[in-house]
N, CA, C and O atoms as a Tinker XYZ file with bonds, in Angstrom:
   448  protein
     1  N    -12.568000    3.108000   10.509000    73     2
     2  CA   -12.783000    2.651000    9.145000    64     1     3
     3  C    -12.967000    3.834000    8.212000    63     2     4     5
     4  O    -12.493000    3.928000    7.080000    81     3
     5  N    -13.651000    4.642000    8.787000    73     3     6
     6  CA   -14.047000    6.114000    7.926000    64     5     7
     7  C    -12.251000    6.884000    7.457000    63     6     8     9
     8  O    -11.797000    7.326000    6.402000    81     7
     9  N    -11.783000    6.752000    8.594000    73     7    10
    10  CA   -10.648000    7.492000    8.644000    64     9    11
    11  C    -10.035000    6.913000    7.073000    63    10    12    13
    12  O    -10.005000    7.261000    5.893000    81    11
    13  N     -9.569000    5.753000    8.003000    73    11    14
    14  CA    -8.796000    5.022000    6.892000    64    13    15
    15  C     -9.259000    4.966000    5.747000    63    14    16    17
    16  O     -8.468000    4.361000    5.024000    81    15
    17  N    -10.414000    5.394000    5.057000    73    15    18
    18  CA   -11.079000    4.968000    3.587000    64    17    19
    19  C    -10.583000    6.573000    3.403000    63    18    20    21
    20  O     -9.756000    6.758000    2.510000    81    19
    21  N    -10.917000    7.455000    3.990000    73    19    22
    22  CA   -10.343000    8.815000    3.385000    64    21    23
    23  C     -9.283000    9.111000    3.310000    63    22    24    25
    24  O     -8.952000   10.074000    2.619000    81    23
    25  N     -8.607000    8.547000    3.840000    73    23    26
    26  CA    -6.742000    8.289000    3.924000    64    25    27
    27  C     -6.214000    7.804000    2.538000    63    26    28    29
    28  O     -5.329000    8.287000    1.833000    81    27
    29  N     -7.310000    6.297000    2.278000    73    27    30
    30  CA    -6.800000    5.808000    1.200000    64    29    31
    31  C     -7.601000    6.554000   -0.393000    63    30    32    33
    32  O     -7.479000    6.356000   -1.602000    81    31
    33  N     -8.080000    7.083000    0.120000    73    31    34
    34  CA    -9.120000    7.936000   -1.296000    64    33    35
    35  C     -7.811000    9.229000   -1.637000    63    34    36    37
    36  O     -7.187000    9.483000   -2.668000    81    35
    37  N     -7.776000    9.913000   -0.090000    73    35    38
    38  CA    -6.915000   10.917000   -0.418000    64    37    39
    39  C     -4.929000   10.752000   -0.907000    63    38    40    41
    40  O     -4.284000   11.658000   -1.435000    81    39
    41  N     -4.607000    9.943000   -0.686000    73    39    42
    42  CA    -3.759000    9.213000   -1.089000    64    41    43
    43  C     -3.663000    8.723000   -2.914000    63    42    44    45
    44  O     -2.726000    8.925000   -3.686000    81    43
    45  N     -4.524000    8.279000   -3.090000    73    43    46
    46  CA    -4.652000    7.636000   -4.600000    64    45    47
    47  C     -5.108000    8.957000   -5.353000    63    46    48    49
    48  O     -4.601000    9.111000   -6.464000    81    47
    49  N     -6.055000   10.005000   -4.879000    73    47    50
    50  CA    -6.038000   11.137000   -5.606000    64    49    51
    51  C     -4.721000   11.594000   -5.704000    63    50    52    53
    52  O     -4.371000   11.604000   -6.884000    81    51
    53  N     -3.604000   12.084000   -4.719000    73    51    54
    54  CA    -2.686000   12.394000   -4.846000    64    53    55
    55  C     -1.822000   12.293000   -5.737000    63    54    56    57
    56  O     -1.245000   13.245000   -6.263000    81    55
    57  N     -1.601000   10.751000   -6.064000    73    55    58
    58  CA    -1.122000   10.405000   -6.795000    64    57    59
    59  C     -1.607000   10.688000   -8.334000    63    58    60    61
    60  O     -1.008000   11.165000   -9.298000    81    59
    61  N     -2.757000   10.263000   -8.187000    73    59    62
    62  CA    -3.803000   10.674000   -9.412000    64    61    63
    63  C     -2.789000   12.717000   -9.860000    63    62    64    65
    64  O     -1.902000   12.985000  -10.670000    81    63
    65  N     -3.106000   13.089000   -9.442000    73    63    66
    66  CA    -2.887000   14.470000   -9.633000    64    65    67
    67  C     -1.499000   14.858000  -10.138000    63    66    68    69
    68  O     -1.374000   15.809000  -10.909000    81    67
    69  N     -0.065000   13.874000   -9.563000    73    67    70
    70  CA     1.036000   14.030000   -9.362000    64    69    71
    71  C      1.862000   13.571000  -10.799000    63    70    72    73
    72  O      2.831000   14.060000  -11.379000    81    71
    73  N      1.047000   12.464000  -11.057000    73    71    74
    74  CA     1.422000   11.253000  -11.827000    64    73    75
    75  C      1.910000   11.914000  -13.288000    63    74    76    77
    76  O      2.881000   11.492000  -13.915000    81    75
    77  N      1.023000   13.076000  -13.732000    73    75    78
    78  CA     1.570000   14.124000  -15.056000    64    77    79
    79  C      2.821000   14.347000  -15.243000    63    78    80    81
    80  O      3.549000   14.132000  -16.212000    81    79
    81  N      3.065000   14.937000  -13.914000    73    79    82
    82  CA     4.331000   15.655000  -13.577000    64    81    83
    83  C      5.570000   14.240000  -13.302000    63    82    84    85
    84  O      6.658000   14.488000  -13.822000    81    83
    85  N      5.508000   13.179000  -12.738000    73    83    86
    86  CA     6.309000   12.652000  -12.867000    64    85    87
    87  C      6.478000   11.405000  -13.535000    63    86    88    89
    88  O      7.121000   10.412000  -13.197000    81    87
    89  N      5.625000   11.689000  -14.776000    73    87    90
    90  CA     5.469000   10.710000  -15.737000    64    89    91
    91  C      6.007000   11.446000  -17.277000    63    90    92    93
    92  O      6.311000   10.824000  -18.295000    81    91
    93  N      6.013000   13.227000  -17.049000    73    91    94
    94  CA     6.194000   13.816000  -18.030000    64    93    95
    95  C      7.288000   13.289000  -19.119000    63    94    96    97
    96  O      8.149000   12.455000  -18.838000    81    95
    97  N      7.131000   13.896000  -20.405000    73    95    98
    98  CA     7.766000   13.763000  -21.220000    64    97    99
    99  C      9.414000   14.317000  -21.166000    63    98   100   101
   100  O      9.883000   15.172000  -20.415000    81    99
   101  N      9.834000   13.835000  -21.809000    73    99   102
   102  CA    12.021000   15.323000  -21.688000    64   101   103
   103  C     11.273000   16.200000  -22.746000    63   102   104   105
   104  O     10.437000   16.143000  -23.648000    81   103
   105  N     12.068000   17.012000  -22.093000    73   103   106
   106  CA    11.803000   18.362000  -23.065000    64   105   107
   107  C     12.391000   18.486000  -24.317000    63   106   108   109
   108  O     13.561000   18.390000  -24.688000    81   107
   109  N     10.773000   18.848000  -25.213000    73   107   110
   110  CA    11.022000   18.684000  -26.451000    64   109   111
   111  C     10.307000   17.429000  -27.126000    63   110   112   113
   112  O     10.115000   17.385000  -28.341000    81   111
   113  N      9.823000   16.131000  -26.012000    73   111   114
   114  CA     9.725000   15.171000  -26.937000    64   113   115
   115  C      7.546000   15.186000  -26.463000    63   114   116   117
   116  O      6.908000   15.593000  -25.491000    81   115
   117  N      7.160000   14.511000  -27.783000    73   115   118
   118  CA     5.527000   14.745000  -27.426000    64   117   119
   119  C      5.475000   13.389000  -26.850000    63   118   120   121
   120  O      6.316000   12.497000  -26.745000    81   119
   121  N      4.244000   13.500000  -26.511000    73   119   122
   122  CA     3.547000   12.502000  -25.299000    64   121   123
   123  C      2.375000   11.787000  -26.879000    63   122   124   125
   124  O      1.422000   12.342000  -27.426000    81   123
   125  N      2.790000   10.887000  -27.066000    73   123   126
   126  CA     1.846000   10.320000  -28.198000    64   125   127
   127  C      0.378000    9.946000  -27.443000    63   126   128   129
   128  O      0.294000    9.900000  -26.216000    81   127
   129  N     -0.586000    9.725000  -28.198000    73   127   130
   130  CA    -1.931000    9.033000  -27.310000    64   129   131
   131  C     -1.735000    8.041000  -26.838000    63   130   132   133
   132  O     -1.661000    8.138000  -25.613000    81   131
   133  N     -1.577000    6.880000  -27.279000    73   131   134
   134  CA    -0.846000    5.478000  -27.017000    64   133   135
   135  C     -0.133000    5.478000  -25.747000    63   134   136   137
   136  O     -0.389000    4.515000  -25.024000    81   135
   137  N      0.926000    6.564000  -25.184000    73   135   138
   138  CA     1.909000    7.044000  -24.149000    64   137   139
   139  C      0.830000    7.278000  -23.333000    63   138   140   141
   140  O      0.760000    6.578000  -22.323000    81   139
   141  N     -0.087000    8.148000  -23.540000    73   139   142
   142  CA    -0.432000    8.675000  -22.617000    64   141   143
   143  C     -1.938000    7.832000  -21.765000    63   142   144   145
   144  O     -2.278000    7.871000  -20.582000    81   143
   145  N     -2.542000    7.151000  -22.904000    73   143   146
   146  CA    -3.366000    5.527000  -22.564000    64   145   147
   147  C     -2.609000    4.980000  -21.425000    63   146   148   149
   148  O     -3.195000    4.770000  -20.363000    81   147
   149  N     -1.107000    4.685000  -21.589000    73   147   150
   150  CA    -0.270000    3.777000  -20.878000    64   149   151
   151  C     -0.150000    3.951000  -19.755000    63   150   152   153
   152  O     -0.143000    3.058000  -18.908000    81   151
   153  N      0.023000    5.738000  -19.448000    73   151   154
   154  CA     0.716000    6.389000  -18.575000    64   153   155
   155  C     -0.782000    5.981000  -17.309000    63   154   156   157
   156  O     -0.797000    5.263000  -16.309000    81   155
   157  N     -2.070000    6.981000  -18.084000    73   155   158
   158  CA    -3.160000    6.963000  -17.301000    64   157   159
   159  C     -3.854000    5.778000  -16.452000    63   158   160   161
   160  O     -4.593000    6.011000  -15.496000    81   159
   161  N     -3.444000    4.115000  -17.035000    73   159   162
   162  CA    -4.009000    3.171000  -16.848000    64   161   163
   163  C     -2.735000    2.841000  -15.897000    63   162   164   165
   164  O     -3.031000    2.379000  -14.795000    81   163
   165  N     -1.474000    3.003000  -16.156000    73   163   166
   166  CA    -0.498000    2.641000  -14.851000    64   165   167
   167  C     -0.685000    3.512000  -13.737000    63   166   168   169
   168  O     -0.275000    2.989000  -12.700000    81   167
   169  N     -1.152000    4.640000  -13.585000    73   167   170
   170  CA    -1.396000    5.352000  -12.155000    64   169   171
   171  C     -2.365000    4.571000  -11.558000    63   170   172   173
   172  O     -2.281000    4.222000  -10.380000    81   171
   173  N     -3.841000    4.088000  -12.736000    73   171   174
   174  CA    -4.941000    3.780000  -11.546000    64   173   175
   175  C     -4.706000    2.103000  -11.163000    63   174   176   177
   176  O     -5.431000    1.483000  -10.386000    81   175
   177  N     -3.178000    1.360000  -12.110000    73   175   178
   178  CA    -3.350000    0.427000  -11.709000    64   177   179
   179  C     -2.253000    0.743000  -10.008000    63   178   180   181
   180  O     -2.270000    0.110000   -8.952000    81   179
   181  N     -1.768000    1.459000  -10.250000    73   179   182
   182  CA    -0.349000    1.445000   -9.485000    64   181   183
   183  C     -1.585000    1.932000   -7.646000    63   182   184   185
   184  O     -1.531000    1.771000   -6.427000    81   183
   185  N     -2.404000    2.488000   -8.594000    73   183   186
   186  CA    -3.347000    3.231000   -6.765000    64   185   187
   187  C     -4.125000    2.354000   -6.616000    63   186   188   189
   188  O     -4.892000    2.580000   -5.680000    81   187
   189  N     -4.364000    0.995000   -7.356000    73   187   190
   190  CA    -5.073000   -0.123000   -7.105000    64   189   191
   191  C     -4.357000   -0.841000   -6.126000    63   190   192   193
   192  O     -4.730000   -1.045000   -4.971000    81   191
   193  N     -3.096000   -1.288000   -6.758000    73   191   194
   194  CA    -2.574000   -1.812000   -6.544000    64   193   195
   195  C     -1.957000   -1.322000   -4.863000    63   194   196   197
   196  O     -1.935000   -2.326000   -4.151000    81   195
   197  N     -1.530000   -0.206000   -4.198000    73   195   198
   198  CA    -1.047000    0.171000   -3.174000    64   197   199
   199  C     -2.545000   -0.192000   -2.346000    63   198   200   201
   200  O     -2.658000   -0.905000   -1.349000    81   199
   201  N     -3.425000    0.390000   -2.944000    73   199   202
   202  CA    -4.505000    0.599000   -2.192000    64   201   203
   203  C     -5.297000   -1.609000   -1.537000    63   202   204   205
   204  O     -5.701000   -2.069000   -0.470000    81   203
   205  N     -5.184000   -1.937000   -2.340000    73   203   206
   206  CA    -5.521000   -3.372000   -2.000000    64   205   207
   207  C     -3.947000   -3.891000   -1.227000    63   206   208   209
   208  O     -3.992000   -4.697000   -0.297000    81   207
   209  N     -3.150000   -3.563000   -1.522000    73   207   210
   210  CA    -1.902000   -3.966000   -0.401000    64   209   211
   211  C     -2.073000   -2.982000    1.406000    63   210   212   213
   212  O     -1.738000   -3.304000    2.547000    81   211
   213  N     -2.492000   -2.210000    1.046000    73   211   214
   214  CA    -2.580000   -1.608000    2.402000    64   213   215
   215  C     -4.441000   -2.054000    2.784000    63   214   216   217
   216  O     -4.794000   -1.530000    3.840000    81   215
   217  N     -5.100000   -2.546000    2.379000    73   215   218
   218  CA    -6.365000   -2.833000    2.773000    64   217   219
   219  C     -5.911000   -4.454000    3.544000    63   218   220   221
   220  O     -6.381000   -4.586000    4.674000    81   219
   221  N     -5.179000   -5.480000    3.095000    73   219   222
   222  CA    -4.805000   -6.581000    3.263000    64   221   223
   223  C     -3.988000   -6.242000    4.567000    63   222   224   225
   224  O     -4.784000   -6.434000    5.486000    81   223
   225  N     -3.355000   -6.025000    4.842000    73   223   226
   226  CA    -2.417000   -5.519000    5.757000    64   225   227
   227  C     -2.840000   -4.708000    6.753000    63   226   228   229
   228  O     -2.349000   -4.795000    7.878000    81   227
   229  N     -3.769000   -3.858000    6.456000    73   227   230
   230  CA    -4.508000   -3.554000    7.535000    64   229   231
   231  C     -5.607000   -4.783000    8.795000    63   230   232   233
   232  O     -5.490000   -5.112000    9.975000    81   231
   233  N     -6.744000   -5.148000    7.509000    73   231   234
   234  CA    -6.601000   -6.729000    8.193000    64   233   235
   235  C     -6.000000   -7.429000    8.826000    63   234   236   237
   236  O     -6.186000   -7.800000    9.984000    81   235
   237  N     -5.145000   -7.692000    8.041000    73   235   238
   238  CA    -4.652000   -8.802000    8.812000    64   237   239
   239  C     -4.216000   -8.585000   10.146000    63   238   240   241
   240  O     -4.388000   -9.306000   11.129000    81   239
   241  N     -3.611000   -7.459000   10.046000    73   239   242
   242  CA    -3.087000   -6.569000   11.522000    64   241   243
   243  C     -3.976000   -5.803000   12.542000    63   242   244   245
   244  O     -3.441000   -5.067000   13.371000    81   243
   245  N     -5.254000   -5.955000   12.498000    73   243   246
   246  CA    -6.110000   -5.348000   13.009000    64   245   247
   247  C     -6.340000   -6.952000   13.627000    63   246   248   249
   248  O     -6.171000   -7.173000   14.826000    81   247
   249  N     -6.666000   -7.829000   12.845000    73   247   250
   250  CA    -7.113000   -9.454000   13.739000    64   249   251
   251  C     -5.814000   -9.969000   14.528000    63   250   252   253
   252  O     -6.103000  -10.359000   15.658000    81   251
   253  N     -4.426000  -10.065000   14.199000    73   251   254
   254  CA    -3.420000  -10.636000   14.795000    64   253   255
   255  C     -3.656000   -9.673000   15.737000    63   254   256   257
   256  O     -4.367000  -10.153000   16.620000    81   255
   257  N     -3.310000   -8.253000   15.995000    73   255   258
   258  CA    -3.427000   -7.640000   17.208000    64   257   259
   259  C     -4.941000   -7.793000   18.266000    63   258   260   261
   260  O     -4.931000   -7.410000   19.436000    81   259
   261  N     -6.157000   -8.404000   17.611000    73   259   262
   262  CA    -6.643000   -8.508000   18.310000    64   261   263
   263  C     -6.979000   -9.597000   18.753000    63   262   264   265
   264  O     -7.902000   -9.492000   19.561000    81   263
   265  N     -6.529000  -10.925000   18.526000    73   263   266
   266  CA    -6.388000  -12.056000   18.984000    64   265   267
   267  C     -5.563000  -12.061000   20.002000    63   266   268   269
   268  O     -5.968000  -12.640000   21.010000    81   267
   269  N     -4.146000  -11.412000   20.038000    73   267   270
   270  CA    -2.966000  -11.119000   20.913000    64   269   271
   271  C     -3.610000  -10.737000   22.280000    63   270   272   273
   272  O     -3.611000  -11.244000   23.402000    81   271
   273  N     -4.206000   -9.524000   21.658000    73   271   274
   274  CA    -5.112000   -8.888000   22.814000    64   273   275
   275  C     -6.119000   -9.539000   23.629000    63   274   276   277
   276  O     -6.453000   -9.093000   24.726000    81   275
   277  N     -6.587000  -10.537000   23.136000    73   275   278
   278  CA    -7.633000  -11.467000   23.822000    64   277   279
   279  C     -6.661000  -11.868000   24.458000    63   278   280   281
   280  O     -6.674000  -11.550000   25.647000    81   279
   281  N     -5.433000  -12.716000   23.957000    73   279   282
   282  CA    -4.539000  -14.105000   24.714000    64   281   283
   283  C     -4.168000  -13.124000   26.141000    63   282   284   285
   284  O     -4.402000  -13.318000   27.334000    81   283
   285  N     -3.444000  -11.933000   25.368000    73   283   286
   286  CA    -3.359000  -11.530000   26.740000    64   285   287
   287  C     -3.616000  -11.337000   28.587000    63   286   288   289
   288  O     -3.096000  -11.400000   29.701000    81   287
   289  N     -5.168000  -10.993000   27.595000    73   287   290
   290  CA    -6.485000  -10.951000   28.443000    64   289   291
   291  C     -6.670000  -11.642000   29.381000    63   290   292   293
   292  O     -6.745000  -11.337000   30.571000    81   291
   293  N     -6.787000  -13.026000   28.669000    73   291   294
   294  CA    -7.116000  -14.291000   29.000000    64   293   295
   295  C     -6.106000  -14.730000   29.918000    63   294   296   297
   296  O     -6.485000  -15.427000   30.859000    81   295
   297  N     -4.851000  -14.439000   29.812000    73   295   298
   298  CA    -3.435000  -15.023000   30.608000    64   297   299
   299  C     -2.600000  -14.205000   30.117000    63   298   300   301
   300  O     -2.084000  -14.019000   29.015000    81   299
   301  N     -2.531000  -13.483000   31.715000    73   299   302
   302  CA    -1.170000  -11.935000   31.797000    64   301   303
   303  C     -0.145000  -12.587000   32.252000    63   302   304   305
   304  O      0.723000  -11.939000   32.837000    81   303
   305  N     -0.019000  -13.806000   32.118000    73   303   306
   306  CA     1.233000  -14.088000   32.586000    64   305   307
   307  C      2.074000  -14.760000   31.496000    63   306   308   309
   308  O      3.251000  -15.113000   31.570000    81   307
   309  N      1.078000  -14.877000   30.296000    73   307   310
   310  CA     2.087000  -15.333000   28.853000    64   309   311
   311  C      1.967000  -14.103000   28.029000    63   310   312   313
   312  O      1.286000  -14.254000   27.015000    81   311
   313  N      2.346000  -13.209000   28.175000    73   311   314
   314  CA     2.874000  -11.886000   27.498000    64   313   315
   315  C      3.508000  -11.943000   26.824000    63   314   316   317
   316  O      3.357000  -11.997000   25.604000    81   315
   317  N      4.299000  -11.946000   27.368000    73   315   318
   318  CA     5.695000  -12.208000   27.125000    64   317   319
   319  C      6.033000  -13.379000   25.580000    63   318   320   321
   320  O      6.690000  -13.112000   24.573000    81   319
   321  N      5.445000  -14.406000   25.861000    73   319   322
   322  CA     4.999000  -15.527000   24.986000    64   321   323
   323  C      4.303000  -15.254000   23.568000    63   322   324   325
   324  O      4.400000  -15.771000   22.455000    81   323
   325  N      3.563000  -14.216000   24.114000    73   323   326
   326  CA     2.434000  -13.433000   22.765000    64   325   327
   327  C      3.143000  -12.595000   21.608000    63   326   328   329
   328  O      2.958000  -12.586000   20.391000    81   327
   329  N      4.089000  -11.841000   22.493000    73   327   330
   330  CA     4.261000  -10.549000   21.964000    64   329   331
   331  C      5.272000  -11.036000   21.183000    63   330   332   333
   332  O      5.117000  -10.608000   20.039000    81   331
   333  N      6.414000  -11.864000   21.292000    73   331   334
   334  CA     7.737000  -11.735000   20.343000    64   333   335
   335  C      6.550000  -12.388000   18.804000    63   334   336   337
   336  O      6.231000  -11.577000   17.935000    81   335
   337  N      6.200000  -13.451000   18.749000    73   335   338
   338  CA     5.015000  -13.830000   17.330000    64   337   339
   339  C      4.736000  -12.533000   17.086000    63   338   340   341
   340  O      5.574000  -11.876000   16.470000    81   339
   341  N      3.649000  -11.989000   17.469000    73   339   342
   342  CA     3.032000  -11.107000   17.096000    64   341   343
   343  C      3.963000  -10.009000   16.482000    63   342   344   345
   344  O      3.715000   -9.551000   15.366000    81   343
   345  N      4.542000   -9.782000   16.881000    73   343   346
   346  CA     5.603000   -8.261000   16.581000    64   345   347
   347  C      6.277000   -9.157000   15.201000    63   346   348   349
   348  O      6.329000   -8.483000   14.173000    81   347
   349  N      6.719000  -10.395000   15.104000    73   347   350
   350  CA     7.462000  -10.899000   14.042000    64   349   351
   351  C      6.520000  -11.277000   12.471000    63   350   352   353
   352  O      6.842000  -11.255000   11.283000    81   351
   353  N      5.416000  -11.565000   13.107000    73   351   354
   354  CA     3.775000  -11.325000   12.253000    64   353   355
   355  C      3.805000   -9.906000   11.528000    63   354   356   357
   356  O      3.862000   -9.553000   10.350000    81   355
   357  N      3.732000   -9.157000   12.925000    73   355   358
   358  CA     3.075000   -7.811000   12.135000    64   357   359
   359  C      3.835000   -7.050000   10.875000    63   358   360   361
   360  O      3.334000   -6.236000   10.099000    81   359
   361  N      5.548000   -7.687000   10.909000    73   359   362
   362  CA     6.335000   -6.679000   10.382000    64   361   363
   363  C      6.594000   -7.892000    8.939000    63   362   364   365
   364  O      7.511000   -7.564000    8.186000    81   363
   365  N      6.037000   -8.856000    8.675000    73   363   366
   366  CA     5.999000  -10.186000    7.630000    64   365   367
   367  C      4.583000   -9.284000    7.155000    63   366   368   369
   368  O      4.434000   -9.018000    5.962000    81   367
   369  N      3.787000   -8.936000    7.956000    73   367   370
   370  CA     2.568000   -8.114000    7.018000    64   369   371
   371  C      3.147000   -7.201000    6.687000    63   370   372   373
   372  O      3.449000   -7.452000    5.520000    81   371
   373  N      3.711000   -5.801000    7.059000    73   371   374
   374  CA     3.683000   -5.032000    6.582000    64   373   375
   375  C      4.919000   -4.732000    5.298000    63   374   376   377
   376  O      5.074000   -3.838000    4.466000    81   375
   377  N      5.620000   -5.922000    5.633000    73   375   378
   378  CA     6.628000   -6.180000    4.529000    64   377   379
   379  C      5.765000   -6.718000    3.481000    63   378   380   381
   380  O      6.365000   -6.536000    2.422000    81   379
   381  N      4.556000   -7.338000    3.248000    73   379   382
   382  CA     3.702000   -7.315000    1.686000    64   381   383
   383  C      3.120000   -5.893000    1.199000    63   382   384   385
   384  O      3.007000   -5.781000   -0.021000    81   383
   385  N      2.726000   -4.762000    2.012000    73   383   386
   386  CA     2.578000   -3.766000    1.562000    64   385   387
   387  C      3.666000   -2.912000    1.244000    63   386   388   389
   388  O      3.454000   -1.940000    0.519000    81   387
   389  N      4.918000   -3.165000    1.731000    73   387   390
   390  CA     6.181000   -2.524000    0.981000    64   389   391
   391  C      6.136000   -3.335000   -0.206000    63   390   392   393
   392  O      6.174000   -2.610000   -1.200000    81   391
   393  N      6.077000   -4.421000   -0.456000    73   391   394
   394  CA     6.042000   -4.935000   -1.230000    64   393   395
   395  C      4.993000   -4.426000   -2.671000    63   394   396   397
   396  O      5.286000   -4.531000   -3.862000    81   395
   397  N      3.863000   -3.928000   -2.128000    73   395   398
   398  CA     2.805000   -3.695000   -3.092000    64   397   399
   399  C      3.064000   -2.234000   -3.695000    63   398   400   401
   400  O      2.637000   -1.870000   -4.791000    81   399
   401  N      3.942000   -1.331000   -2.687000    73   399   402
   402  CA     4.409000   -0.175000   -2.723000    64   401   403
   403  C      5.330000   -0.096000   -4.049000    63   402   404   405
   404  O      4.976000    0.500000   -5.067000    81   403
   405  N      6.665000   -0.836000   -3.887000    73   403   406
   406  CA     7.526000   -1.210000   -4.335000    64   405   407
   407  C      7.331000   -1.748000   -5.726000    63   406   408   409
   408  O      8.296000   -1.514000   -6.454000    81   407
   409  N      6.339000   -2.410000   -6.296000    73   407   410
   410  CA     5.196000   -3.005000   -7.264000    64   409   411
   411  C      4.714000   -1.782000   -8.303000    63   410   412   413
   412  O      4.883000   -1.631000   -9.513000    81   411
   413  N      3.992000   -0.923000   -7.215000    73   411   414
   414  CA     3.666000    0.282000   -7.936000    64   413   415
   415  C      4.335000    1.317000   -8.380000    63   414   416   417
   416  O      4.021000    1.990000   -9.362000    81   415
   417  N      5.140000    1.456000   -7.777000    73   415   418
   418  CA     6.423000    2.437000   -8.365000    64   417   419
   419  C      7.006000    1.811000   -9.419000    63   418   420   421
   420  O      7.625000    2.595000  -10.138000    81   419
   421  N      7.036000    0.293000   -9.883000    73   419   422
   422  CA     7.932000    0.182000  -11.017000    64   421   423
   423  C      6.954000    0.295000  -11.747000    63   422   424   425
   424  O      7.074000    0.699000  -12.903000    81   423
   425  N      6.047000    0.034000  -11.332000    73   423   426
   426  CA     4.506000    0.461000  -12.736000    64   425   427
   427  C      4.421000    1.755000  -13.382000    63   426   428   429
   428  O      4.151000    1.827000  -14.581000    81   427
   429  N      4.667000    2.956000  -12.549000    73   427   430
   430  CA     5.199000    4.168000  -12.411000    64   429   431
   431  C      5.905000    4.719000  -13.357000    63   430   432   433
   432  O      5.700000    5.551000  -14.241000    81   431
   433  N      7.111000    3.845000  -12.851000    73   431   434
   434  CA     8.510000    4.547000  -13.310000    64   433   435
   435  C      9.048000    3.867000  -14.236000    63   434   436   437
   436  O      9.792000    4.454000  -15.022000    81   435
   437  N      8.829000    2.582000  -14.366000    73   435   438
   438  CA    10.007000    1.877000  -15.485000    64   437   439
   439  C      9.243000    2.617000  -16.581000    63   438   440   441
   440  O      8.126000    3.129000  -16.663000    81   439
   441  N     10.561000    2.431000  -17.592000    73   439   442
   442  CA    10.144000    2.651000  -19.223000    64   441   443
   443  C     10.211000    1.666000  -19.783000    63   442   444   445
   444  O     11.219000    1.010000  -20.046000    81   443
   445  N      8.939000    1.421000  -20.071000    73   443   446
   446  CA     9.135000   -0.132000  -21.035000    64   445   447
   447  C      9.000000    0.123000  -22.099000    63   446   448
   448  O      9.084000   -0.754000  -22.960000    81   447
């Protein structure tokens, strides 16, 4: 849990730090206040936003794998039975955090 909270701290700083540079202005044109309100509040929504998609997804995938792991437990002879769900689960989760990924980058990047 420790890991992962510094993973996701160090991650959203990253971005935090990056976000200047690839939010910058073309050369030549100024960054009005208003722009730059916009710019600052879409990074921390965009590291909200990744950051609660990979918290969800972690969940959820931490309990499906460990329910699996019980069934297993419980009866090694339906493995086999467990594992194709589970594997088709895990990758329906982690397709909402591409999803949340995918979310934040247009927060990012579009010019509206």
């Amino acid at each position: 849990m420790k890991k992962t909270l510094s993973v996701i701290l160090l991650s959203f700083s990253f971005v935090c730090m990056l976000a200047p540079f690839a939010l910058a202005a073309e050369e030549g044109a100024a960054i009005t206040d208003a722009q730059y309100g916009y710019y600052s509040m879409a990074v921390i929504g965009a590291g909200i936003a990744v950051g609660i998609a990979a918290v969800g997804a972690g969940l959820g995938q931490g309990i499906a794998t460990g329910k699996a792991v019980e069934g297993i437990a419980r009866n090694p002879g339906a493995s086999g039975q467990i594992m194709t769900p589970l594997i088709v689960g895990l990758a329906m989760m982690e397709s909402l955090t591409i999803y949340g990924f995918v979310i934040a980058a247009l927060i990012l990047f579009v010019k509206w």
